[in-house]
C-alpha positions in Angstrom: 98.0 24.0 21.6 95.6 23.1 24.7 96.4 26.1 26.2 94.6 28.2 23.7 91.6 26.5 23.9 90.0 24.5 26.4 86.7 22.9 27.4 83.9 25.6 28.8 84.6 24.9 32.7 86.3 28.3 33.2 89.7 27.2 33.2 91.6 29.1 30.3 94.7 30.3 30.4 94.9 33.8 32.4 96.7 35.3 29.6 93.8 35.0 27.2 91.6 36.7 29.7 89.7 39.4 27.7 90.4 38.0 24.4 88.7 34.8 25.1 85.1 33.7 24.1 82.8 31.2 25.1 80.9 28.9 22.0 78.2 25.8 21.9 79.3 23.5 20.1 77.4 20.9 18.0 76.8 18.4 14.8 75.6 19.2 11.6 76.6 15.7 9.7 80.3 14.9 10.1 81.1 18.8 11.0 81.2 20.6 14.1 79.8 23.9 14.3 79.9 26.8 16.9 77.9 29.4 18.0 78.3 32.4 20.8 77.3 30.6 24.0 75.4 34.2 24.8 73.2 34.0 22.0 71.6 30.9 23.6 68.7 30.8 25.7 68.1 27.3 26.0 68.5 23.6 24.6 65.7 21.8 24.1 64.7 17.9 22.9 63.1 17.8 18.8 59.7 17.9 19.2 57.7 18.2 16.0 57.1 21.8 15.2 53.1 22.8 13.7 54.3 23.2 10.2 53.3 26.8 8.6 52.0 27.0 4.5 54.4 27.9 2.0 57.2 28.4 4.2 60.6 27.5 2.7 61.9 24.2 3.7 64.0 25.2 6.1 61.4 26.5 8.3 60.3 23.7 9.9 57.5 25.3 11.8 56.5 26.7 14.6 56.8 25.7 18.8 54.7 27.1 21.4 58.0 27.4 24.1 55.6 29.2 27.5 53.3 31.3 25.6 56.1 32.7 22.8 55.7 31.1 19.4 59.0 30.4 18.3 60.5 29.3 14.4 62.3 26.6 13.9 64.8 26.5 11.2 66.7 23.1 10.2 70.5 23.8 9.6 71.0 21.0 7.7 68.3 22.4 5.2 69.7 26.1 5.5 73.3 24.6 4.7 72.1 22.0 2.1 73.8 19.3 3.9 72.3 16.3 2.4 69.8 13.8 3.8 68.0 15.3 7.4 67.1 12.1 9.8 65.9 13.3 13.7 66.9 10.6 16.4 67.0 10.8 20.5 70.3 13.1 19.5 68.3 15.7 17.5 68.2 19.0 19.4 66.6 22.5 19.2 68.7 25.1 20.2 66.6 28.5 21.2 68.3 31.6 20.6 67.6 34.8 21.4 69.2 37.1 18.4 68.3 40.4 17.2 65.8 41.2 19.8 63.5 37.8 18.6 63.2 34.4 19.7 64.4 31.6 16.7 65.0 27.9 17.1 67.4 26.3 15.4 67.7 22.0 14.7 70.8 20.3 15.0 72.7 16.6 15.4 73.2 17.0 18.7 75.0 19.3 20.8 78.4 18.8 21.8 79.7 21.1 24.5 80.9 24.5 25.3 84.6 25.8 24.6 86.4 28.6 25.5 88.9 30.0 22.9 91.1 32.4 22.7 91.5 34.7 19.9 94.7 32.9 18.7 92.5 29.6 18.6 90.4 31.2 15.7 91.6 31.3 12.4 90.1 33.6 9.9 87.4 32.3 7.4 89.1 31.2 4.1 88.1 32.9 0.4 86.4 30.8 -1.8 86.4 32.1 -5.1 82.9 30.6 -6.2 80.2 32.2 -6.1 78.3 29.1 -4.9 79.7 28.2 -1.9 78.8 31.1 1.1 80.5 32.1 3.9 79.3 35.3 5.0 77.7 33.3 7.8 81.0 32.3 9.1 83.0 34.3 11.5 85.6 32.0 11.6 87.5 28.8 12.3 88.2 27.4 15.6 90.8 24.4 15.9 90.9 22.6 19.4 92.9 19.2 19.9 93.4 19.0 15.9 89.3 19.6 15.2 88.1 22.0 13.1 85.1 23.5 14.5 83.1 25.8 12.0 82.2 29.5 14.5 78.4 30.7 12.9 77.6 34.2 12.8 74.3 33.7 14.3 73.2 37.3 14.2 73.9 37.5 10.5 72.6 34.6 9.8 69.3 35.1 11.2 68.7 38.6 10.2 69.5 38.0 6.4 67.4 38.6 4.0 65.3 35.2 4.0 65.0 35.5 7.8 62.8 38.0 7.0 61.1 34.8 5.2 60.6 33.8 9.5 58.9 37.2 9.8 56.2 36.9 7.1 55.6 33.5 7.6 55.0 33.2 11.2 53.1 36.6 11.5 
């Protein structure tokens, strides 16, 4: 199967050519997440955001990144991952999604994969109502690991995004 997918130094197979797309990938707990690598503007070291009243707690705050004040939103919060700890690992990853500026926090990033079409897997049905996965394109395998693929866009123009709007404006 490592012709389907390999690590993001250009190298696929020719035969994917077209089909193929290009995530970062990084930690959230003992998973691996991915997101389009074009949705990225720039990985950055934690530094502790200004915190904003009465946000939700998955808004961490606010950054001054060069004169743009930019949210940042902790997965692990969003996801209800369990207990959030930030080390020399912990990263903000800047996006630029839906015409806006948004950081996000992760474990630590872990690199950048090209896979082809036939390397992603379609998001399984869940039937409870609890468990959501409309933020999840789909499910990437390379070298047996599972890598979770984000739908950044929808996931940061849903409804409590708009939450980032009101609370930062």
């Amino acid at each position: 199967m490592q012709t389907q997918a390999q690590t993001g130094n250009g190298k696929q197979a020719k035969a994917a050519e077209g089909q193929a797309s290009e995530f970062l990938t990084f930690r959230l707990g003992q998973e691996s997440y991915g997101i389009e690598i074009l949705k990225v503007q720039e990985i950055r070291g934690y530094e502790t955001p200004t915190a904003i009243a009465n946000a939700p707690a998955f808004i961490k705050g606010v950054i001054n990144l060069r004169g743009v004040i930019v949210p940042i939103l902790d997965l692990r919060i969003k996801f209800n991952l369990g207990q959030v700890s930030y080390d020399e690992f912990t990263v903000a990853i800047i996006l630029n999604v839906a015409g806006r500026v948004v950081g996000v926090v992760v474990d630590a990033v872990s690199d950048v994969l090209t896979l082809s079409s036939e390397a992603i897997r379609p998001t399984p049905e869940f039937a409870s109502t609890t468990f959501d996965t409309k933020y999840i394109t789909g499910l990437g395998t390379v070298e047996e690991q599972m890598i979770i693929l984000l739908d950044i866009e929808k996931l940061m123009t849903g409804a409590d995004m708009a939450l980032v709007d009101s609370a930062v404006h």
